[in-house]
N, C-alpha and C positions, 0 to 999 in steps of 0.2 A: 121760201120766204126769208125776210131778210130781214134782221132785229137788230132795233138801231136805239143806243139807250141814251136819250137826249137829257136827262138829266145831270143838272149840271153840279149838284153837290157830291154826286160819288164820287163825280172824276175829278174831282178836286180834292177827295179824300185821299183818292189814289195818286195824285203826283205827289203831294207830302210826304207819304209812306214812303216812295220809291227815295228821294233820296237823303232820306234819313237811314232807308237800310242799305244803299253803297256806301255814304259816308261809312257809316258803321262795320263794313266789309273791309271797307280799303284799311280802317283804321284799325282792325283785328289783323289784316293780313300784313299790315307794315308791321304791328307791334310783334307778331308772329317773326315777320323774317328779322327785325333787331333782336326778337330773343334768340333766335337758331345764330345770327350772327353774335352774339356774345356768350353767346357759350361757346361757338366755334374760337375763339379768343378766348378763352377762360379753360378749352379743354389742351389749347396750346400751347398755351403761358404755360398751365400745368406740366405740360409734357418735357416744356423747356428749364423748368423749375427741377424736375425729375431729372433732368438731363444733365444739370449743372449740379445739382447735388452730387450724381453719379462719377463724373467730371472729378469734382473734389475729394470722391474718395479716392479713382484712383492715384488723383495726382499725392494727395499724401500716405498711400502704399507705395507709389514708386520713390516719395522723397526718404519714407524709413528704409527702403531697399537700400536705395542708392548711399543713404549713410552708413548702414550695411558693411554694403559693399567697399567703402571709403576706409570703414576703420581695416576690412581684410586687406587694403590693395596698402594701409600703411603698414601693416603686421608684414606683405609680403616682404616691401622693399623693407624693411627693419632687420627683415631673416637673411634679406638679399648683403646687406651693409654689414652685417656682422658677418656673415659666411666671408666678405670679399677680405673685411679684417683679419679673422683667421686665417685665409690662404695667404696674405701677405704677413702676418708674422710666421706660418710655419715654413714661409718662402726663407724668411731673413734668418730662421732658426737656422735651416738645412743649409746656409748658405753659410752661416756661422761657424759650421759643424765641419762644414768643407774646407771652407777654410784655416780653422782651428789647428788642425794638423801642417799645413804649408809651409809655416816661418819657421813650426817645433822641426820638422825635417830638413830646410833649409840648414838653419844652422846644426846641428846635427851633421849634415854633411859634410859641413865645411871646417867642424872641430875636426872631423873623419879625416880630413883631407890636410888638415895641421900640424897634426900629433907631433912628426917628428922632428919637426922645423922649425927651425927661428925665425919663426916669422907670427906678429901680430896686427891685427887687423883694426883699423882707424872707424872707418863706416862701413855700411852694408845697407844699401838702397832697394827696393824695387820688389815687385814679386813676381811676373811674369820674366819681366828682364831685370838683371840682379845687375848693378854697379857696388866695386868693391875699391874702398882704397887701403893701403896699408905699408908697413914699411916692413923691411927685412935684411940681414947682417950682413947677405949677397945674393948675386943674383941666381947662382943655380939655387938657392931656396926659392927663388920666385919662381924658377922654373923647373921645377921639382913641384911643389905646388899648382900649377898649372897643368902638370900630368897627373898628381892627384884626383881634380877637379874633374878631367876628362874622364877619366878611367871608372870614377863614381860610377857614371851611365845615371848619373840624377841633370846635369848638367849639360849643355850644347852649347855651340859656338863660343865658348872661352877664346875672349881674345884680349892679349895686351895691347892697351891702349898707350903706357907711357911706363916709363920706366927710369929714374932718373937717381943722381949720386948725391948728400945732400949731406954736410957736418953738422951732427947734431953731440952736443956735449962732449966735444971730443973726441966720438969715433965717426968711422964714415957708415951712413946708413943710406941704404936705397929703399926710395920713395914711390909704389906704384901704382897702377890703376886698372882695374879688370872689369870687363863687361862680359854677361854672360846669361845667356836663357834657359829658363826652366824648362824640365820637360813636363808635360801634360799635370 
């Protein structure tokens, strides 16, 4: 049997209800998924907020490193600048040192090689290669001097360059000119 409810004020009651409770569905599960979507946005922001914070500490642990690191890399080259100082003055010391001794033995030599001679000396030029002018009363004094100079073993390739006759105050004097290299 088969029951049929012909009254008409239930099912009148019954369409009201119904959408009044989808409205009210739809309206809990929209408000539902805007909440889940803003949190979902609020737990991201968050994340990004965490992230950027995190962000800025390292960057200013890396910026006091690297200043750090700045005043060491000035301290290096500072030690580097003075070290290069000292190696160039203990250069020009040594070189001072070296040479200190060369002129004192030069001349030295060449008093050595005068003693017995009449012969004095005008200039004396050079250190590697010595130019010598001077005058003398004759010439085997120049040439007597000249085997002097050789015989040292301080001295190479002594060569007269000129040698000439010249009135000076009333006697005759020769005028000469000597080239000649050091040895080492």
């Amino acid at each position: 049997m088969i029951k049929i409810n012909l009254l008409p004020v239930k099912r009148a009651a019954k369409k009201a209800k119904v959408p009044v409770d989808t409205a009210m569905f739809q309206l809990v599960v929209g408000l539902g998924i805007v909440l889940v979507f803003v949190g979902a946005c609020g737990y991201r922001w968050q994340m990004l907020v965490d992230e950027v914070a995190l962000k800025t500490q390292i960057k200013e642990s890396k910026t006091k490193e690297l200043d750090a690191l700045k005043k060491k890399v000035q301290e290096v080259e500072d030690y580097e600048k003075n070290k290069r100082l000292l190696e160039d003055k203990n250069r020009i010391i040594e070189q001072l040192r070296k040479n200190q001794g060369g002129p004192v033995r030069l001349l030295d030599y060449l008093s050595q090689s005068l003693d017995p001679l009449k012969i004095w000396l005008t200039s004396v030029d050079g250190d590697a290669q010595v130019a010598i002018n001077g005058k003398a009363l004759t010439n085997d004094d120049i040439v007597q001097f000249i085997r002097n100079l050789q015989q040292s073993g301080y001295f190479t390739d002594v060569m007269l360059e000129e040698s000439r006759q010249a009135p000076e105050e009333g006697l005759i004097i020769y005028q000469f000119r000597l080239k000649m290299s050091v040895k080492g």
